[in-house]
N, C-alpha and C positions, 0 to 999 in steps of 0.2 A: 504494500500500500504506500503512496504516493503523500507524504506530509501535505497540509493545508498550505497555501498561501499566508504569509503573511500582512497584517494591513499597511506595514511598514515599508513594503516593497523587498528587493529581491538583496540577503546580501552577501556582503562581498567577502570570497575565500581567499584572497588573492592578497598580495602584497601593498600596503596602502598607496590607494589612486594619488593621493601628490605624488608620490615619488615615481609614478610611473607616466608622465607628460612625456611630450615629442622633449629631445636633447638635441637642441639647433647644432652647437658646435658640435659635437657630435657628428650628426650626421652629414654636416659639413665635410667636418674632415673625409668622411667614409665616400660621400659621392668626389671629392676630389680627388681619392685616391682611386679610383674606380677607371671615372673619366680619363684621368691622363695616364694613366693603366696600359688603357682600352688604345689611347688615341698614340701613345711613346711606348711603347712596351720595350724599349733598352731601360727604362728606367731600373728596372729589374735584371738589368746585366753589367759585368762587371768592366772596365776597361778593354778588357781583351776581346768582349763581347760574348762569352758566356755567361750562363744564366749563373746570377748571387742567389744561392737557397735561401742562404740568413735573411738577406734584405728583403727577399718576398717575404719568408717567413713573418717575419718584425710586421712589413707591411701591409700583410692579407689579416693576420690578426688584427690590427687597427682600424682594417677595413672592414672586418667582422665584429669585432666590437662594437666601431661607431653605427652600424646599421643597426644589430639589435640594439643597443641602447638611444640609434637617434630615436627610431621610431615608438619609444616606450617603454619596449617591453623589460622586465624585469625578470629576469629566473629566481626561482625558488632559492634552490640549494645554495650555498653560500660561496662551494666553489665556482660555479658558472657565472655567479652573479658578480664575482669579484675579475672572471677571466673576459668576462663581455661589459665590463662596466663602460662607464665614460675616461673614469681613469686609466683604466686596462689600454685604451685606445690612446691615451697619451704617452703613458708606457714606450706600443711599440713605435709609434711616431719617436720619440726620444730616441729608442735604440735603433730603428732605421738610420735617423740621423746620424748617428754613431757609427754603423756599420758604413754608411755610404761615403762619410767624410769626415768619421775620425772626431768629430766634435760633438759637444754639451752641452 
């Protein structure tokens, strides 16, 4: 059997609604890196013009960060939530930059 409605309306299991709004910078950064991805793809090689794993690596992570976290959403568990954050996506942004020129 199926609980009653309540007259309260419907609620929420879910990790609190403030904290889960679009993340503009966010997902900034993820459609930027996306874009010139798609449009430069040496960016993701190295001088010689082989493919950098790290730097994609660094960079697909921050690129998957910033997507799920621009658009919202939140993961449960604490490790996902910390590896897709907004911060998570600063992270590999930082260590891209590292990887690609040595600087911080």
């Amino acid at each position: 059997m199926t609980p009653a409605p309540s007259a309260e309306g419907p609620q929420s299991v879910g990790p609190d609604p403030v904290a889960s709004r679009v993340h503009i910078p966010s997902l900034l950064a993820a459609l930027t890196i996306m874009l010139v991805g798609s449009i430069y793809p040496l960016l993701f090689a190295d001088a010689s013009g082989k493919a950098d794993h790290g730097l994609a690596m660094a960079l697909f992570w921050a690129m998957s960060a910033g997507l799920v976290r621009g658009v919202g959403f939140v993961p449960r568990w604490f490790g996902w939530r910390w590896l897709l954050s907004g911060w998570a996506c600063a992270v590999g942004l930082l260590l891209a930059a590292w990887l690609r020129w040595g600087v911080l």
